[in-house]
PAMARZA-586692 format. One record per atom (N, C-alpha, C, O): residue number from 1; atom name; x, y, z negated. Coordinates in steps of 0.2 Angstrom, whole numbers, plus 5000, padded with zeros to 4 digits. Each point is the difference from the previous one (the first is absolute). Example, Ala and Ser with C-alpha at 12.3 -4.5 7.8 and 13.67 -1.06 7.14 Angstrom:
REM residues 2
REC,1,N,5066,4972,4961
REC,1,CA,4996,5006,5000
REC,1,C,5004,5006,5000
REC,1,O,5005,4999,4997
REC,2,N,4993,5006,5007
REC,2,CA,5004,5006,4999
REC,2,C,4996,5005,4997
REC,2,O,5003,5006,4999
***
This chain:
REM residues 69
REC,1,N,5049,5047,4991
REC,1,CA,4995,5004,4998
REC,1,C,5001,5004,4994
REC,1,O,5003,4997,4995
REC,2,N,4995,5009,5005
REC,2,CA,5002,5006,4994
REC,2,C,4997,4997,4994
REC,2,O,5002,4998,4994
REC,3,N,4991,5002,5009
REC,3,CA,4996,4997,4994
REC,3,C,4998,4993,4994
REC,3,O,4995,4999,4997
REC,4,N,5011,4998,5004
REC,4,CA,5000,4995,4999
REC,4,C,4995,4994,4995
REC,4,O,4999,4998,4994
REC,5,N,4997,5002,5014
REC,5,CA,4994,4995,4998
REC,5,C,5003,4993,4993
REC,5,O,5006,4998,4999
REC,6,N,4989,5000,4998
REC,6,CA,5000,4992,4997
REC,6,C,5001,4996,5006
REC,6,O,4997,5001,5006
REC,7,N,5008,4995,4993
REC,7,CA,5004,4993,5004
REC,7,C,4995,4998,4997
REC,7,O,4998,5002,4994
REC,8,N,4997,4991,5011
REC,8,CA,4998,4995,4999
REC,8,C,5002,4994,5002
REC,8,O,5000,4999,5006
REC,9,N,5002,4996,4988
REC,9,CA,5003,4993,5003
REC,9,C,4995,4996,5002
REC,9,O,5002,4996,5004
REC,10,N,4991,5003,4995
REC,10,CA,4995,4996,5001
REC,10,C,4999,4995,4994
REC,10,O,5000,5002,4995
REC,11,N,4999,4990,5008
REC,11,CA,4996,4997,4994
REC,11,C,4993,5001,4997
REC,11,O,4996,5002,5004
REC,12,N,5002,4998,4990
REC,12,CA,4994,5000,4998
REC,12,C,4998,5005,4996
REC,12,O,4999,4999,4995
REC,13,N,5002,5008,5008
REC,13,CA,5000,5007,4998
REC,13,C,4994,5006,5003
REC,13,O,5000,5005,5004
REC,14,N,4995,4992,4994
REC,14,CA,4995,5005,5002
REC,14,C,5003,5007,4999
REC,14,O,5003,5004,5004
REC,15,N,4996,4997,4990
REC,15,CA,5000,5006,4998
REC,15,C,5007,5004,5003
REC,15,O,5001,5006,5001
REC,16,N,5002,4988,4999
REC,16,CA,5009,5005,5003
REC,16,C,4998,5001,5009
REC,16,O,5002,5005,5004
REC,17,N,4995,4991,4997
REC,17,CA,4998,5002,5008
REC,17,C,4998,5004,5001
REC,17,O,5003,5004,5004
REC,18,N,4989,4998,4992
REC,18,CA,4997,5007,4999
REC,18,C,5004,5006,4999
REC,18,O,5000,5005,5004
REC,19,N,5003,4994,4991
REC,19,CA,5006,5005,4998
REC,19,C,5003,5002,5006
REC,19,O,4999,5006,5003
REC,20,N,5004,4990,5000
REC,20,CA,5006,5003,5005
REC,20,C,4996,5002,5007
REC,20,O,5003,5004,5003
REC,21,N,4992,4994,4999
REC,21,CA,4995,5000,5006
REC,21,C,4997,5007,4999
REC,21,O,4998,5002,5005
REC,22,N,5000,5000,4989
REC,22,CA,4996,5008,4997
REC,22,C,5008,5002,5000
REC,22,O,5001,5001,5006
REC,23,N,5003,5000,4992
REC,23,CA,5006,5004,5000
REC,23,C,5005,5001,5007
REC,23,O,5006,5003,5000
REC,24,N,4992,4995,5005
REC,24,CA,5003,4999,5006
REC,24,C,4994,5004,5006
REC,24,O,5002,5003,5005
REC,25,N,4991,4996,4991
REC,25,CA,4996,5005,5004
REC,25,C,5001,5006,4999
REC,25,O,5002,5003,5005
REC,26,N,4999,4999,4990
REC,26,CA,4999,5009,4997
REC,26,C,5009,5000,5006
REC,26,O,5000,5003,5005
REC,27,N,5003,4994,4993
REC,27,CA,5009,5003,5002
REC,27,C,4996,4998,5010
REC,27,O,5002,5004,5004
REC,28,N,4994,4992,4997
REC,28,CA,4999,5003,5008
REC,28,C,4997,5005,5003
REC,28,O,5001,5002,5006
REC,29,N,4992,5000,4987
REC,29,CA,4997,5005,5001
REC,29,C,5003,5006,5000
REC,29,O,4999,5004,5004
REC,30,N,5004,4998,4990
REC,30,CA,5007,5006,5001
REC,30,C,5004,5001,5005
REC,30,O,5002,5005,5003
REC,31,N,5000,4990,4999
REC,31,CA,5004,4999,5005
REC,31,C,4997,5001,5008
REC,31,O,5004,5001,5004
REC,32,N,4990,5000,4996
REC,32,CA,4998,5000,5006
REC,32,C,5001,4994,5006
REC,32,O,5000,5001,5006
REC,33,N,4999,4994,4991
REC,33,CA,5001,4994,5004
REC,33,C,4995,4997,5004
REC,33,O,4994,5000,5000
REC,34,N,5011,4998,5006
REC,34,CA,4993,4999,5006
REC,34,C,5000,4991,4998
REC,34,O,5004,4997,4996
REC,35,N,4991,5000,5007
REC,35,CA,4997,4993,4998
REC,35,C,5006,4997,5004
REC,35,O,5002,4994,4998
REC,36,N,5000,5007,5005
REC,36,CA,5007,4998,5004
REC,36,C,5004,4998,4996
REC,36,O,5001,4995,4999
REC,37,N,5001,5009,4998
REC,37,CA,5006,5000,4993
REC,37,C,4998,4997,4994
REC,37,O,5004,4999,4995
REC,38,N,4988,4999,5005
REC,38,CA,4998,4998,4993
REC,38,C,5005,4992,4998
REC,38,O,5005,4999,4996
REC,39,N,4993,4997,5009
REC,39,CA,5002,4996,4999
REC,39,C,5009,4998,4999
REC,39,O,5001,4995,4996
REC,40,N,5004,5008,5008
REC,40,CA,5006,5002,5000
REC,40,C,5002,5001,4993
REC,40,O,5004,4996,4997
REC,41,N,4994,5009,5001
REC,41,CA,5001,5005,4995
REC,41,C,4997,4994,4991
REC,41,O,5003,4998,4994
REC,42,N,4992,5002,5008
REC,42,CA,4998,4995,4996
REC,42,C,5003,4995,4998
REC,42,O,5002,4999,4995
REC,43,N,4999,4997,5009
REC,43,CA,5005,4993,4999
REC,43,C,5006,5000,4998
REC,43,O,5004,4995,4999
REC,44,N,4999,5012,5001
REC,44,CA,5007,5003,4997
REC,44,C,4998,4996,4992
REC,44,O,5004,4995,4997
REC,45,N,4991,5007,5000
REC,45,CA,5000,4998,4993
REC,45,C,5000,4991,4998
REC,45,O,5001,4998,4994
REC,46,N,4999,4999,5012
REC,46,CA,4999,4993,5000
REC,46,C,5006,4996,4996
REC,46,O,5005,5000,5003
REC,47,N,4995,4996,4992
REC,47,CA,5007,4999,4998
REC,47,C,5001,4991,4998
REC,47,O,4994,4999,4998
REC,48,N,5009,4997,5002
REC,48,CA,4998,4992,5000
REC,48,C,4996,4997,5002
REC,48,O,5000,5000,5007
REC,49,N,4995,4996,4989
REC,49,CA,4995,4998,5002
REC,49,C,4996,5004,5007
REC,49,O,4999,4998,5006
REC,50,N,5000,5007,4991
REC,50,CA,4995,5006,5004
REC,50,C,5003,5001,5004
REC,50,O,4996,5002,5005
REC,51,N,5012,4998,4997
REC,51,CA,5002,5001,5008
REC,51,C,4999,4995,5005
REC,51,O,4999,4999,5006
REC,52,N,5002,4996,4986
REC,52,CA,4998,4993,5008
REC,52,C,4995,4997,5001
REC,52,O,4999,4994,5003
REC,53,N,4996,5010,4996
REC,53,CA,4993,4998,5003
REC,53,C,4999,5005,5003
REC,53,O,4996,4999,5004
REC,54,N,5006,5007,4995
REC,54,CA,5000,5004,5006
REC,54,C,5003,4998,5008
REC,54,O,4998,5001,5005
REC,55,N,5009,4996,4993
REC,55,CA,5003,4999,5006
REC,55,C,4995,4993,5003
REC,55,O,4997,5000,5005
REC,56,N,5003,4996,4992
REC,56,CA,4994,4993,5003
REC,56,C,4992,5003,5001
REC,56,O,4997,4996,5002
REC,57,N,5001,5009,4998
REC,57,CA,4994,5003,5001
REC,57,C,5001,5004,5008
REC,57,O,4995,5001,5003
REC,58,N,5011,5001,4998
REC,58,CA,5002,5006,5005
REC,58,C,5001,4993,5006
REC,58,O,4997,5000,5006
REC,59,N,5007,4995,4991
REC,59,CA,5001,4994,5006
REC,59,C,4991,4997,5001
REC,59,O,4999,4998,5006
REC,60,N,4998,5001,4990
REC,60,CA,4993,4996,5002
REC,60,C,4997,5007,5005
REC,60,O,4995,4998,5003
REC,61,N,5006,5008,4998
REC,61,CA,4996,5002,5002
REC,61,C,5001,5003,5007
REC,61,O,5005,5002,5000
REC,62,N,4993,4999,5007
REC,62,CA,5002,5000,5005
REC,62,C,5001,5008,5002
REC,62,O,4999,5005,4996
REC,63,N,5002,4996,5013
REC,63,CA,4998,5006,5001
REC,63,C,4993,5005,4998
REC,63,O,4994,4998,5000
REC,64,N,5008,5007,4997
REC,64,CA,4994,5006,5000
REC,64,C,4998,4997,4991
REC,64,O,4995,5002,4997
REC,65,N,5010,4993,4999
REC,65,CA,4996,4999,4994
REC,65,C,4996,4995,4999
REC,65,O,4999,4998,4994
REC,66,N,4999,5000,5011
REC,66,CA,4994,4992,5001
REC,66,C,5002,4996,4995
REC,66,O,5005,5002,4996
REC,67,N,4992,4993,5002
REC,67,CA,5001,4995,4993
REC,67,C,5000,4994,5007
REC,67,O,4996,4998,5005
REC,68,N,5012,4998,4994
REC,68,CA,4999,4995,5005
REC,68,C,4999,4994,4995
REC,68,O,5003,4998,4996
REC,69,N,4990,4998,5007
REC,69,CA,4999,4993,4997
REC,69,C,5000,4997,5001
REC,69,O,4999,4995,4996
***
């Protein structure tokens, strides 16, 4: 990414969440990004912590996105 968003590691970071989640929007809104790529694109920023509740979120959830419980 040209634009290089805030890396967020996770933890107990409101404000660093917000930060990089408003800063990730405008670079998809520039970008022209479709909802398809939101996600892809997004998670690029993901780093430590925050990759790895990404990755165990993607495993909990099934076809189409569902939340399996």
């Amino acid at each position: 990414m040209k634009h290089k968003p805030t890396l967020f590691t996770g933890g107990y970071a409101p404000e660093g969440a917000i930060k990089c989640v408003e800063e990730v929007e405008i670079i998809f809104e520039v970008m022209g990004c479709t909802e398809e790529n939101n996600i892809t694109l997004g998670t690029y920023v993901l780093r430590e912590d925050a990759n790895q509740w990404w990755k165990n979120a993607k495993l909990r959830m099934g076809a189409g996105g569902a939340m399996i419980t």
